[in-house]
N, C-alpha and C positions, 0 to 999 in steps of 0.2 A: 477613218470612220469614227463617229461620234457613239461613244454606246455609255449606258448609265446600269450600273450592278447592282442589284440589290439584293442581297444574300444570294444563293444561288442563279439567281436568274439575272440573264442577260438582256438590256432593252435597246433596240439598237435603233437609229435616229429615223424614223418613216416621214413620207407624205403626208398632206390630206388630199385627201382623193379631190378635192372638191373646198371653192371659197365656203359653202354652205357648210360642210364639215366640221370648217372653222368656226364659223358665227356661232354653231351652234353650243361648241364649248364655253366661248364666249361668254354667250349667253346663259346658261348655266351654272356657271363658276363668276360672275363679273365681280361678287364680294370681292373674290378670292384674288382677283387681277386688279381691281381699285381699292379695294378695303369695303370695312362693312358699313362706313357708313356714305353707301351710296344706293343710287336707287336707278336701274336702267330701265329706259323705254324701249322695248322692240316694237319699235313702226319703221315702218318702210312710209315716210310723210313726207313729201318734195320741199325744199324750199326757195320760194317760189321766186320769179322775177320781178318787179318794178308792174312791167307789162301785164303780169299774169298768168303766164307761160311758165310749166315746170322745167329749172333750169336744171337741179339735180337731186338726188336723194339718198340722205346718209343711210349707214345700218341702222344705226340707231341713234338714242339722247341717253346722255349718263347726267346724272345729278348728284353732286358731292355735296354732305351736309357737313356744314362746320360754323365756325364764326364770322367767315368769308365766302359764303356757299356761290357753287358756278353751276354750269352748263357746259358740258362737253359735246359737240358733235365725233361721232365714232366711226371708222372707217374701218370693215374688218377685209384683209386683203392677202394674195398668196405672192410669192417674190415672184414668180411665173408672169406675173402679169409686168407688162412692160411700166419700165418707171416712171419713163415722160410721158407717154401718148397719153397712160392708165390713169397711174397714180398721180403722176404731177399735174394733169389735168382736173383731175376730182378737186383737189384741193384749192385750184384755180377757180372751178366754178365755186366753192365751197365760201370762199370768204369774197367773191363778186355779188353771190347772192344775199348777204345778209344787209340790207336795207332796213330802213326802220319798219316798212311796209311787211317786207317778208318775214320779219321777226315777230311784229305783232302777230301771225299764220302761226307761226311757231306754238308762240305763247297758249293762242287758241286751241287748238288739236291735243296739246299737252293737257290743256286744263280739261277741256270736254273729254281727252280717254280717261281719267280720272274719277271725274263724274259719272261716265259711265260702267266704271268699275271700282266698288266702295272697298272690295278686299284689298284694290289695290292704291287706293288712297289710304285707306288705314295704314299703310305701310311707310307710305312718305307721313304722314301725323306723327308715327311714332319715329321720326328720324327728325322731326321740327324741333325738337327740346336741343338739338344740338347748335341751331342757328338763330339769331336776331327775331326771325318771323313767328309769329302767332299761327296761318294758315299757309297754304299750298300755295293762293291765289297770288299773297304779297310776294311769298317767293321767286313765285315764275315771273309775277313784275321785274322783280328785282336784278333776277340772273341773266332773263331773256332780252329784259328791253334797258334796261339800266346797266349792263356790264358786257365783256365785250366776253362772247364768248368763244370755250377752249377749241383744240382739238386733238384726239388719238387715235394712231394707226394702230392696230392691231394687227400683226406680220408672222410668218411661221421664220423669214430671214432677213437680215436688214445688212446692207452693204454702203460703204461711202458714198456711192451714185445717190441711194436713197435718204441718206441724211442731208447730198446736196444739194436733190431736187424740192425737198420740204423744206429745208429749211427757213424759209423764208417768213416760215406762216408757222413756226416754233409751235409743230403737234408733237405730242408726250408719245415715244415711240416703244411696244412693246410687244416683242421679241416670244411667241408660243409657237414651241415646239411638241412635234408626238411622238414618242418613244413605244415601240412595240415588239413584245416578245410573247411569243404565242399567240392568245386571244388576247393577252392581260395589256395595257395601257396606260403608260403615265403621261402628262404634261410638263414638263419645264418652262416658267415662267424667266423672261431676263425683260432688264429694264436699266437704263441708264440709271434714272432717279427714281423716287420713292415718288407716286402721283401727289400734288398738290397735298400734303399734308398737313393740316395745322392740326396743333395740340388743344384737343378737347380741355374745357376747365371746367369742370361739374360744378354742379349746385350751385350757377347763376341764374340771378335774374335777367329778362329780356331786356333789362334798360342797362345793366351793367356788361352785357357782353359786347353791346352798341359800342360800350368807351373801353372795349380790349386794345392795349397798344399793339403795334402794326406787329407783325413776325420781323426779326432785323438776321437773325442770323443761320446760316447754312452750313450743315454738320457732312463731311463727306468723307468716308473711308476711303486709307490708305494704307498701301504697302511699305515696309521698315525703307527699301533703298529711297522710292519715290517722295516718301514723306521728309526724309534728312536730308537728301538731296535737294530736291525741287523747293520745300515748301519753311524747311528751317534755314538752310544754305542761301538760295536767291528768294524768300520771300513774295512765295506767288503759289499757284496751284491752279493746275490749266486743266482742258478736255473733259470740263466738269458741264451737262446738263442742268439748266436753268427753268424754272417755269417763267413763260412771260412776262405773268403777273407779281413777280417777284425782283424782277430785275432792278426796278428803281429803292426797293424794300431791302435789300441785303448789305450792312454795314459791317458785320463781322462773318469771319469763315470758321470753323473750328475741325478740327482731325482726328478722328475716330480711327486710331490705332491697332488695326488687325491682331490677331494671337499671334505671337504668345501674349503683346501685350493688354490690348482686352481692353482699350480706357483710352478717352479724350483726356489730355496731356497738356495741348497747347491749343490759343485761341487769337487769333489775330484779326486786326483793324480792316479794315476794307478801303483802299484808297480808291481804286480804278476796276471795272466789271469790263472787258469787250471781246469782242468776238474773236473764236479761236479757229485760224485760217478760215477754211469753209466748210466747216463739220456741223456746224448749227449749234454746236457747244460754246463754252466759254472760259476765258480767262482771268484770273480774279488776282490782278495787285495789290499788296499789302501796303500799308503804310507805316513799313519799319518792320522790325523783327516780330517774330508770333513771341506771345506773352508766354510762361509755363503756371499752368492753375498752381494755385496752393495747394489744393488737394485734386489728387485724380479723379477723374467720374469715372467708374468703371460697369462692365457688364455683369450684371448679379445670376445670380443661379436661379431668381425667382422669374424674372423677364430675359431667358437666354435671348430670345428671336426676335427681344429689339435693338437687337446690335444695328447699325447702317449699312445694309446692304447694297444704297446708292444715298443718294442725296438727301439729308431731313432735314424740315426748317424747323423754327424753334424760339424764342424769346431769348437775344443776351442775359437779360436780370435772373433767368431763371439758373444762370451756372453760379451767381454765389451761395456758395454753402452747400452747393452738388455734389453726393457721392460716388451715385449710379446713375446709369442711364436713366432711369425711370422717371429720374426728379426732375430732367429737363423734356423728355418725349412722355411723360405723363401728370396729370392732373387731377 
């Protein structure tokens, strides 16, 4: 049995009664499961077919603001529900239906709920200074019909069936749990990776974040055996979650050293990226030995909680001259 302590009391691992249960936390807390600089749509809006005819309809749209801002489709779902018929199906009609036709539907209903609610435009405004775009308008262009968009399951349990059945269509899968003791309630969050995160770089202008170089390098926590083992010994490092969108973008790897030792240490070349047996994850070959920094980056007392908890990407250039974490995951 799963149970979580927290000074006297005991939380021990519950249901949701109910998918709606779930959504609804979801929806709630979504900062707090994507970060805060996102912005969810709760519509139940179909996305349509070729024909006309509603093929299917997510929970919701997430929108990430950054230098690379996307569109997530969100699927919020219970392991209850069967994997293939259920879930592997959704995610079949999920990327059948996104046509240029169905996308532009998309685009529309995002920008008209907007419009029809200004508190809730204000709110993606004040999240624009983070991205390339000036309005709301160019962005939905940009994410809806110009890029190919994400997707994440939202799950209370996630089993190997279920990384085999998705896999294909590489959705960001995360793992909330409900812990109950008494009346009182906690959520644990798990996640293979850290969602799509690039490092904000303030106080630019919109024509200079245009010419921000790509993200090239991917930071991944590891354990003292796995790390000496796997990753200085045979020069590799596997069962690591990828975003999509980053696969062709990742030239270096670097390893974020658990306590006691607290510090990226070593950082190595990227020769080969491919798939790891049939998990939807991947494998990442070096080319040669991981390098040892001059100096350690390590975890400061000031930013404890941005140690790697999964996957961050991040700018190679940004590790010379790095001390702490902060100077390569902040801006």
């Amino acid at each position: 049995m799963t149970k979580i302590l927290v000074k006297d009391q005991e939380f021990v691992l519950t249901s949701f009664q109910n998918e709606a249960e779930l959504e609804k936390i979801v929806i709630q807390h979504y900062t707090k499961i994507f970060g805060e600089n996102t912005y969810y749509f709760d519509l139940k809006k179909g996305i349509k077919h070729k024909k006309g005819d509603i093929l299917t309809i997510p929970d919701g749209y997430l929108l990430r603001f950054n230098s690379e801002p996307s569109l997530t489709i969100i699927e919020n779902e219970l392991s209850t529900h069967d994997i293939v018929t259920h879930i592997g199906v959704q995610f079949i009609k999920f990327n059948s239906a996104l046509t240029d036709t169905s996308k532009y539907r998309v685009k529309k209903f995002l920008t008209d709920y907007l419009k029809k609610n200004p508190k809730e435009e204000d709110k993606v405004k004040q999240l624009l200074s983070n991205t390339p775009y000036n309005n709301s308008s160019d962005l939905l262009d940009a994410v809806v019909m110009e890029k190919k968009m994400d997707f994440a399951i939202i799950i209370d349990d996630a089993t190997e069936e279920l990384e085999r059945v998705v896999s294909p269509f590489n959705p960001e899968i995360i793992v909330l749990k409900k812990f109950q003791c008494n009346n009182n309630i906690i959520y644990h969050i798990e996640m293979d990776s850290s969602p799509l995160e690039i490092i904000p770089i303030k106080n630019l202008m919109k024509s200079e974040m245009r010419e921000l170089p790509q993200i090239d390098t991917i930071v991944s926590p590891a354990q003292p055996e796995g790390f000496n083992d796997i990753f200085l010994k045979e020069n590799r490092w596997f069962k690591i979650r990828i975003h999509p969108k980053m696969l062709q973008k990742i030239k270096y790897i670097a390893i974020y050293e658990v306590a006691p030792i607290s510090a990226i240490r070593y950082i190595g070349e990227v020769a080969e990226i491919k798939p790891y047996k049939n998990t939807g994850k991947f494998e990442l070959v070096l080319n040669g030995p991981a390098k040892k920094l001059k100096t350690p980056i390590r975890r400061s007392k000031e930013y404890p909680n941005i140690a790697p908890q999964g996957s961050k990407y991040t700018y190679r250039r940004l590790f010379d001259g790095a001390t702490k974490l902060e100077d390569i995951f902040l801006r």
